[in-house]
N, CA, C and O atoms as a GROMACS GRO file, in nm:
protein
  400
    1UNK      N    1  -0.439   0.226   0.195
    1UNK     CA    2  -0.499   0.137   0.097
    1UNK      C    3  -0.470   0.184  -0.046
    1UNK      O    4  -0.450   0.098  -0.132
    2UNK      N    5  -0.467   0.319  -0.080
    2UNK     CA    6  -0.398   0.369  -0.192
    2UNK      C    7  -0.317   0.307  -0.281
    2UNK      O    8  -0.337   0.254  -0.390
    3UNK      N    9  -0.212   0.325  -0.207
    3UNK     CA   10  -0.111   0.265  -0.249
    3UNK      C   11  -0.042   0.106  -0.279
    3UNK      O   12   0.052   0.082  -0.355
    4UNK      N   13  -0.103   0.032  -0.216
    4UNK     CA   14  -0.113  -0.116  -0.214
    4UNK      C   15   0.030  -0.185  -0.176
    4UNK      O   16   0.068  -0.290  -0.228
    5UNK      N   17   0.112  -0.101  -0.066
    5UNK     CA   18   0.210  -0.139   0.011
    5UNK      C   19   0.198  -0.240   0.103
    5UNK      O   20   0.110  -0.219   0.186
    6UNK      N   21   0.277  -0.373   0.119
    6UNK     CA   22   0.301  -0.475   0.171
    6UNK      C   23   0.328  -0.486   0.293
    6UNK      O   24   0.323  -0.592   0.356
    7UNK      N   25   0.368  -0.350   0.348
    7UNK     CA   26   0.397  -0.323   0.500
    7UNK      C   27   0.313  -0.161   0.572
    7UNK      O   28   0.271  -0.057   0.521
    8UNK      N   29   0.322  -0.218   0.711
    8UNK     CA   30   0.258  -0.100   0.756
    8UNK      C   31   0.368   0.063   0.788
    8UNK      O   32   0.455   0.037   0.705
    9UNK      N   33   0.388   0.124   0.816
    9UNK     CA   34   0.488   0.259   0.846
    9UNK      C   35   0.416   0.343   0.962
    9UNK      O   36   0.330   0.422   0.926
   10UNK      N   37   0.442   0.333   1.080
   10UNK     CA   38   0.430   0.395   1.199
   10UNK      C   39   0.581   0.495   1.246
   10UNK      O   40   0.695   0.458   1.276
   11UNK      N   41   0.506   0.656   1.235
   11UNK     CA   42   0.674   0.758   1.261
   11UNK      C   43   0.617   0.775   1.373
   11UNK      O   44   0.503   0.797   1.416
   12UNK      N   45   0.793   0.752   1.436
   12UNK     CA   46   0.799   0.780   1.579
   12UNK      C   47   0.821   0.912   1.588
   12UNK      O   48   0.761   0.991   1.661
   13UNK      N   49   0.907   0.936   1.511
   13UNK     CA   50   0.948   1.097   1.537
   13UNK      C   51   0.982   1.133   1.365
   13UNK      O   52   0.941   1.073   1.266
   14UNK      N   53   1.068   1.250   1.374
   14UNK     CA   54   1.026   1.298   1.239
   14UNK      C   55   1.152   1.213   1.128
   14UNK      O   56   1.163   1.198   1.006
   15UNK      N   57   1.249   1.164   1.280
   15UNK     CA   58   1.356   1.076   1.185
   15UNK      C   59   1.360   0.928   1.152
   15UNK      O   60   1.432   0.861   1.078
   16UNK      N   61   1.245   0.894   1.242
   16UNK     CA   62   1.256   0.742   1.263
   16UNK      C   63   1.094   0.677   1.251
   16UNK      O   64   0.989   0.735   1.276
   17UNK      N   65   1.110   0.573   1.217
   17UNK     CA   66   0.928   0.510   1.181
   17UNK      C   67   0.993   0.352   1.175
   17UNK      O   68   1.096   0.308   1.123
   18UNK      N   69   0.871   0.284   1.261
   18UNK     CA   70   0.859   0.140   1.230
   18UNK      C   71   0.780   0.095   1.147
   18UNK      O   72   0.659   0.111   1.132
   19UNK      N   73   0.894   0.007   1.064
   19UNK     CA   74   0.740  -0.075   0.948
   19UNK      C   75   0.746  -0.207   1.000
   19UNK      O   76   0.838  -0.255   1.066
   20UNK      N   77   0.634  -0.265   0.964
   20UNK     CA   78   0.533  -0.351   1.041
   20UNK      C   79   0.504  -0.442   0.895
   20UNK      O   80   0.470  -0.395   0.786
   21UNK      N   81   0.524  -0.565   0.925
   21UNK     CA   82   0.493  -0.648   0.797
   21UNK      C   83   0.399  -0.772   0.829
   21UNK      O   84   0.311  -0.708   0.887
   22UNK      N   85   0.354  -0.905   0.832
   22UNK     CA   86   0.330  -1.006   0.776
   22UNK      C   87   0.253  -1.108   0.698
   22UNK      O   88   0.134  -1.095   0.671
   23UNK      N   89   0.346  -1.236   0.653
   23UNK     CA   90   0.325  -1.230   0.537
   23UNK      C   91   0.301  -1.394   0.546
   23UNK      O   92   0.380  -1.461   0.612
   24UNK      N   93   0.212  -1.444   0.491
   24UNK     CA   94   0.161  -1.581   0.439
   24UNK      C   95   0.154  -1.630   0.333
   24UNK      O   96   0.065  -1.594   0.256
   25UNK      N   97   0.234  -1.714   0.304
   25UNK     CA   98   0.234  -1.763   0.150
   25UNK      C   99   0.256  -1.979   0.147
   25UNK      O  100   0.319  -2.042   0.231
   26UNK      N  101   0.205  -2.020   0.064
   26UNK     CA  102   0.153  -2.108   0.075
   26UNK      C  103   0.305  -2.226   0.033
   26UNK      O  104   0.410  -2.164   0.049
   27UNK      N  105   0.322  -2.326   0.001
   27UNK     CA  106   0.467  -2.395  -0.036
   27UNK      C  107   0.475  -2.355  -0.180
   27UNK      O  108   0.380  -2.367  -0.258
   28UNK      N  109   0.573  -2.315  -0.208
   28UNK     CA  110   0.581  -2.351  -0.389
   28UNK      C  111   0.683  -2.418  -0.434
   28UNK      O  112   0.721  -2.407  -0.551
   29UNK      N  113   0.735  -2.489  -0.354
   29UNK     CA  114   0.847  -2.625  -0.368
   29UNK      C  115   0.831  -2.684  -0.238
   29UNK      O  116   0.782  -2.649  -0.130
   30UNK      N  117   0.898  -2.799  -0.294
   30UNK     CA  118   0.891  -2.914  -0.244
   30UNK      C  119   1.001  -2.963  -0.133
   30UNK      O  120   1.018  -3.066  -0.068
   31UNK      N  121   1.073  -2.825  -0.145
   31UNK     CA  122   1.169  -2.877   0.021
   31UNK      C  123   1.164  -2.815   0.127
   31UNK      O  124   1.193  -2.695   0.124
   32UNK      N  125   1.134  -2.863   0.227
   32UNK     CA  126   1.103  -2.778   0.319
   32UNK      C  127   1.203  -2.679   0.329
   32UNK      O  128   1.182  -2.567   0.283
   33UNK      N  129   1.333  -2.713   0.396
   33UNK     CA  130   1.425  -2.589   0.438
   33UNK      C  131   1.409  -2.467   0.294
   33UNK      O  132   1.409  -2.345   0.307
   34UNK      N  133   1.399  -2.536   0.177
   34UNK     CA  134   1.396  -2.402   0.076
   34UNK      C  135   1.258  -2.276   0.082
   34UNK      O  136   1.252  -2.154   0.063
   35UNK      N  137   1.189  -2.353   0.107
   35UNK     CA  138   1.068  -2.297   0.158
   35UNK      C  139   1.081  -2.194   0.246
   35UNK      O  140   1.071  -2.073   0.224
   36UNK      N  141   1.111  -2.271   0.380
   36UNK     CA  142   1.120  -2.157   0.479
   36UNK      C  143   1.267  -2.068   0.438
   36UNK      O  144   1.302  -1.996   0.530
   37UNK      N  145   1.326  -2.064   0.358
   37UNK     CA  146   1.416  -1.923   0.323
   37UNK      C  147   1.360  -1.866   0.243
   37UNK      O  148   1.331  -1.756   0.290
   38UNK      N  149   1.316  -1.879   0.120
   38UNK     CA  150   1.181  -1.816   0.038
   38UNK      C  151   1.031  -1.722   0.131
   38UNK      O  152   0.994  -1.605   0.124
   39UNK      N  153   0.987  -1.827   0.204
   39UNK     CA  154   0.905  -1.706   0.339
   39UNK      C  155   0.975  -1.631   0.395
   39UNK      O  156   0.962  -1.515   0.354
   40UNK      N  157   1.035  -1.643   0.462
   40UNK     CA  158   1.170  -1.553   0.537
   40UNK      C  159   1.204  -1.440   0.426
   40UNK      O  160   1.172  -1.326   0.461
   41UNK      N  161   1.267  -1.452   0.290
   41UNK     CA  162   1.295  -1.373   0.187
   41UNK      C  163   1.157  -1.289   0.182
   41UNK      O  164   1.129  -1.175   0.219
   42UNK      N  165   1.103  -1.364   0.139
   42UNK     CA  166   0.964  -1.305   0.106
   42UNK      C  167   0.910  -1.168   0.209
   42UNK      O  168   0.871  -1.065   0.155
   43UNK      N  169   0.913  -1.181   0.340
   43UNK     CA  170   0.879  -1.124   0.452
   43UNK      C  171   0.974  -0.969   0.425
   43UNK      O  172   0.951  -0.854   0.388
   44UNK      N  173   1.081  -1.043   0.463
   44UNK     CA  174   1.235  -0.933   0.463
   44UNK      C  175   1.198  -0.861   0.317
   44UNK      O  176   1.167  -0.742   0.331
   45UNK      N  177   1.195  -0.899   0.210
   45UNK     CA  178   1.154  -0.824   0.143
   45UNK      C  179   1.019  -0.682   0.115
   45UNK      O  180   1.011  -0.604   0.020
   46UNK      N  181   0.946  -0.692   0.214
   46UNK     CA  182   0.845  -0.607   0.252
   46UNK      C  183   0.883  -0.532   0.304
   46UNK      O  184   0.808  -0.434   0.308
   47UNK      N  185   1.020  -0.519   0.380
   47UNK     CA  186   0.995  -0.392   0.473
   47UNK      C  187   1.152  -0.362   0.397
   47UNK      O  188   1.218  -0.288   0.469
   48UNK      N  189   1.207  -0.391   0.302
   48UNK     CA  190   1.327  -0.350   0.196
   48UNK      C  191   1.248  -0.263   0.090
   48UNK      O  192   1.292  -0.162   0.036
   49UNK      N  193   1.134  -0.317   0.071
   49UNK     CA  194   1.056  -0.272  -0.038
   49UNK      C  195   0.989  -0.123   0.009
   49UNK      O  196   0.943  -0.046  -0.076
   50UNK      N  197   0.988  -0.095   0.132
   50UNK     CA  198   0.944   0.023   0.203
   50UNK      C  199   1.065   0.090   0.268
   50UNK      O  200   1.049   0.153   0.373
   51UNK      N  201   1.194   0.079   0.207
   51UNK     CA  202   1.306   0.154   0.233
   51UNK      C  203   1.370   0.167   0.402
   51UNK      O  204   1.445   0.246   0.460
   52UNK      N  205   1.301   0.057   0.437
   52UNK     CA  206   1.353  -0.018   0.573
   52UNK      C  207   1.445  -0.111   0.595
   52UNK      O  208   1.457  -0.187   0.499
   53UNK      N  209   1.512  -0.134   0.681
   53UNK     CA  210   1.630  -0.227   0.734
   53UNK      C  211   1.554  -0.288   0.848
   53UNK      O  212   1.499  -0.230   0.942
   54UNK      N  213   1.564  -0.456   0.812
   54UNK     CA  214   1.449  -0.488   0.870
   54UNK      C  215   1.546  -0.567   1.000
   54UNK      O  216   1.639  -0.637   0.959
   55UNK      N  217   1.525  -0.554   1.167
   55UNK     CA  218   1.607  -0.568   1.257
   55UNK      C  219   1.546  -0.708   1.331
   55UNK      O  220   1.612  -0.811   1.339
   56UNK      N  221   1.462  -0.698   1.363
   56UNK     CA  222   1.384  -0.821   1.422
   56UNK      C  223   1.244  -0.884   1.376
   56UNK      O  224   1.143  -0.815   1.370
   57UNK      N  225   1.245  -0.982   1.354
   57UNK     CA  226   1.106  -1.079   1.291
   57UNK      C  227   1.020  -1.108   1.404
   57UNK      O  228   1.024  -1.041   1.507
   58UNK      N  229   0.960  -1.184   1.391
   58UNK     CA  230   0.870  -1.262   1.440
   58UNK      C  231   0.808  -1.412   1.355
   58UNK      O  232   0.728  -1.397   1.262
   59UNK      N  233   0.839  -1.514   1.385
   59UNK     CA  234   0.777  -1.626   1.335
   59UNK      C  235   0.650  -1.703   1.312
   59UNK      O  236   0.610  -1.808   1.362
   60UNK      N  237   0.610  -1.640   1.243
   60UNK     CA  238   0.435  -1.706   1.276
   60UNK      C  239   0.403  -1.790   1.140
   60UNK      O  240   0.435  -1.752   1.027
   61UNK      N  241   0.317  -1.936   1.178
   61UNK     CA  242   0.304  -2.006   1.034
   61UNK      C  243   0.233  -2.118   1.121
   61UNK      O  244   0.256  -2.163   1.233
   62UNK      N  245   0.135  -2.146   1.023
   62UNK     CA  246   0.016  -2.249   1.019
   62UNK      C  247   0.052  -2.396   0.971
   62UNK      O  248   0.093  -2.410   0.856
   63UNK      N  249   0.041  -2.494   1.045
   63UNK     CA  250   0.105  -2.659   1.005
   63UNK      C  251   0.049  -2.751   1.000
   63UNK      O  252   0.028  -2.784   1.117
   64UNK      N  253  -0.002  -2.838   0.919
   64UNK     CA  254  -0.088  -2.927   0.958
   64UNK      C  255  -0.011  -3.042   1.008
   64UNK      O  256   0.032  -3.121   0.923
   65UNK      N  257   0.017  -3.067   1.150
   65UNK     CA  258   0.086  -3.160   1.241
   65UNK      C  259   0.013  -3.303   1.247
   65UNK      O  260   0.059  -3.410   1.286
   66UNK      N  261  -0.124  -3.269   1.193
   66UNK     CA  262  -0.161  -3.428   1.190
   66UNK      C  263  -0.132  -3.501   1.042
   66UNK      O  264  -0.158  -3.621   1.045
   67UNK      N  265  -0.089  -3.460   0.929
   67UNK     CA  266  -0.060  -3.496   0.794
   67UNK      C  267   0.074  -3.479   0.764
   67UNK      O  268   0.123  -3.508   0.655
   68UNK      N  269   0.124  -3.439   0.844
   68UNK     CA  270   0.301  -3.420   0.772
   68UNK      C  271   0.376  -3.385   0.888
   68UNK      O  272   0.330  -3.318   0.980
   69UNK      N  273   0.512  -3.439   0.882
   69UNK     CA  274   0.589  -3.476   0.990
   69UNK      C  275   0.655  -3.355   1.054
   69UNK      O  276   0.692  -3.260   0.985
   70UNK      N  277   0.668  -3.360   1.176
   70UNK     CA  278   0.719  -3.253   1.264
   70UNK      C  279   0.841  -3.189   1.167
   70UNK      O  280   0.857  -3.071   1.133
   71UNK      N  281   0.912  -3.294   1.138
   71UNK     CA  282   1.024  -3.303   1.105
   71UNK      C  283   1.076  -3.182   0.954
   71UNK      O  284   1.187  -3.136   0.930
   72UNK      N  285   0.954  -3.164   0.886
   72UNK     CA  286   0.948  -3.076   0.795
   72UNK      C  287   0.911  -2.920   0.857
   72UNK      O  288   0.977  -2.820   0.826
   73UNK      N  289   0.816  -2.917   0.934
   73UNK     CA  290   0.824  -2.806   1.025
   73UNK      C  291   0.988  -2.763   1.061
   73UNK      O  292   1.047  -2.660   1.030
   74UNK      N  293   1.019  -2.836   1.109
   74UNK     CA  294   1.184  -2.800   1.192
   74UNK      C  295   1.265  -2.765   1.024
   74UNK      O  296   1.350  -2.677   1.010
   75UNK      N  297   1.219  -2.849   0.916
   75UNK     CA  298   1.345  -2.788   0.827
   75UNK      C  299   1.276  -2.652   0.734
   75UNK      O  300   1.331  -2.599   0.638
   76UNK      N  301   1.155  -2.617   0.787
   76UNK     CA  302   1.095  -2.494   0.730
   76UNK      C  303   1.151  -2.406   0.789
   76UNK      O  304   1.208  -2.318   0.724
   77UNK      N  305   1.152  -2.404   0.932
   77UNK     CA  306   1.204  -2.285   1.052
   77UNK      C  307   1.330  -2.258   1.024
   77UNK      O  308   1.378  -2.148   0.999
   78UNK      N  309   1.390  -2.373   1.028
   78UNK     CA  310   1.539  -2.389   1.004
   78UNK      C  311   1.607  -2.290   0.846
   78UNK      O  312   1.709  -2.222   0.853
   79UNK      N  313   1.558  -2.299   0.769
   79UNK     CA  314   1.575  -2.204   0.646
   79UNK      C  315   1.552  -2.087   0.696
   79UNK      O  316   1.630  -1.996   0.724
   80UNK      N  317   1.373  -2.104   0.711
   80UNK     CA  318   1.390  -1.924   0.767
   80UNK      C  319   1.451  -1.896   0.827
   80UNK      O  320   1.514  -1.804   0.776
   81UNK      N  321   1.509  -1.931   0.996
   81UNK     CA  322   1.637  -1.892   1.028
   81UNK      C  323   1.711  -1.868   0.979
   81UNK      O  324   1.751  -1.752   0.991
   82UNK      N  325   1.778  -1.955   0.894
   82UNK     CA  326   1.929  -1.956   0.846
   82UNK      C  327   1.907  -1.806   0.751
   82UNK      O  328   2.005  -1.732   0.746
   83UNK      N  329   1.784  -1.763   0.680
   83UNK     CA  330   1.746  -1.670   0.566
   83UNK      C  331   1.776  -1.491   0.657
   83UNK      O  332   1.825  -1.382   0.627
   84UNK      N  333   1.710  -1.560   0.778
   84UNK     CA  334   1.713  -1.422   0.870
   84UNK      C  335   1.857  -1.372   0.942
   84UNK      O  336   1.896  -1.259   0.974
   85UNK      N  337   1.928  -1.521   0.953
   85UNK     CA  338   2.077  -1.512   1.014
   85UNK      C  339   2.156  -1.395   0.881
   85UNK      O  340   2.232  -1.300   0.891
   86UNK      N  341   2.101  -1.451   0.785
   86UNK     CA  342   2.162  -1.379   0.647
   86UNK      C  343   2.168  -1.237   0.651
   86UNK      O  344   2.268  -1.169   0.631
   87UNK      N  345   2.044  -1.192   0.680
   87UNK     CA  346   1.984  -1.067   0.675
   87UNK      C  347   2.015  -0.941   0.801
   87UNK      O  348   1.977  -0.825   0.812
   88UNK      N  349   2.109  -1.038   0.891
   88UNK     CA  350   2.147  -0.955   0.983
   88UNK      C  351   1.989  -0.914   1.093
   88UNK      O  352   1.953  -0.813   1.152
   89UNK      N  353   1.930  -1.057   1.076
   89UNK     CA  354   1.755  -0.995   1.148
   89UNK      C  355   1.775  -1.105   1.298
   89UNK      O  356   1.830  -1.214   1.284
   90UNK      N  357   1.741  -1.074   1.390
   90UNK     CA  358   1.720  -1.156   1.500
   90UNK      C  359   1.572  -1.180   1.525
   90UNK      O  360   1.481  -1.101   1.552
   91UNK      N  361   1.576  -1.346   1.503
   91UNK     CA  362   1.421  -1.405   1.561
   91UNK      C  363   1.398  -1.379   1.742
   91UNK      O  364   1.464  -1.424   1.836
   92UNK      N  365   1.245  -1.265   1.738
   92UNK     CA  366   1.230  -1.286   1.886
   92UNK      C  367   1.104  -1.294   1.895
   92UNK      O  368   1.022  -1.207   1.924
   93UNK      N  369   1.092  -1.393   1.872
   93UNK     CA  370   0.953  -1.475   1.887
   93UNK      C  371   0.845  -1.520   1.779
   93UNK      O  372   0.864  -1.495   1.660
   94UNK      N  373   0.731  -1.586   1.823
   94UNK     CA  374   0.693  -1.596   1.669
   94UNK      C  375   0.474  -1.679   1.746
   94UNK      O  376   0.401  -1.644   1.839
   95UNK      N  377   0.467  -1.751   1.674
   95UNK     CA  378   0.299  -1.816   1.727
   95UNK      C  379   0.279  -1.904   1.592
   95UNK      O  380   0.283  -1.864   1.476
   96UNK      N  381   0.261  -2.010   1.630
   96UNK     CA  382   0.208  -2.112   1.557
   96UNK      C  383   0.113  -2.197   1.582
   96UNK      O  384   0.122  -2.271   1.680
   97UNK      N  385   0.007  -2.200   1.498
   97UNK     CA  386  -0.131  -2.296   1.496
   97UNK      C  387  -0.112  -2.447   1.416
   97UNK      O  388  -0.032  -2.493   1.334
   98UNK      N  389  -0.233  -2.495   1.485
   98UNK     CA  390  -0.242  -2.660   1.384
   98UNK      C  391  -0.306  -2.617   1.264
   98UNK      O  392  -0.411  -2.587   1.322
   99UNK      N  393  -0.334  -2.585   1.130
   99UNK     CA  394  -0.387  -2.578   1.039
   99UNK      C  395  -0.358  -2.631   0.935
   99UNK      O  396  -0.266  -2.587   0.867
  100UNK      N  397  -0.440  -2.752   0.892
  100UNK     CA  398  -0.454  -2.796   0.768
  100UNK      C  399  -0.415  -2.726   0.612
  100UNK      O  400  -0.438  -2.788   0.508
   0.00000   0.00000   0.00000
């Protein structure tokens, strides 16, 4: 708590440690696919910012499916993918809720 680092740091051994990130942030434009590469950035940047190479994600994000179309969901994911394809990160897996 000290320090006010964005990710967690678990050492496995004295050469190696997993950092542990995630991250929720709300739209701040108006296109979807730009969005989800901006979250994606955003994320990847937490565990860059803790002198990590970040290897695999996880996808997790809140949608309100009854007010806005599937269809923006798919071009949110779709950025973040394409953001993570960038980054040399493989999506393996992720959890998503209905939330307003």
């Amino acid at each position: 708590m000290e320090t006010g680092d964005d990710a967690g740091v678990y050492r496995l051994n004295d050469d190696l440690a997993i950092i542990q990130t995630i991250d929720f942030i709300t739209p701040i434009v108006d296109d979807p696919y730009t969005f989800g590469q901006i979250a994606a950035a955003n994320s990847l940047s937490d565990v860059y910012a803790m002198g990590g190479t970040p290897i695999t994600a996880l996808n997790v994000v809140c949608f309100p499916v009854n007010s806005q179309e599937i269809s923006t969901l798919s071009e949110i994911l779709r950025g973040g993918l394409d953001k993570m394809k960038e980054a040399g990160v493989a999506l393996v897996g992720g959890h998503s809720v209905v939330d307003e």
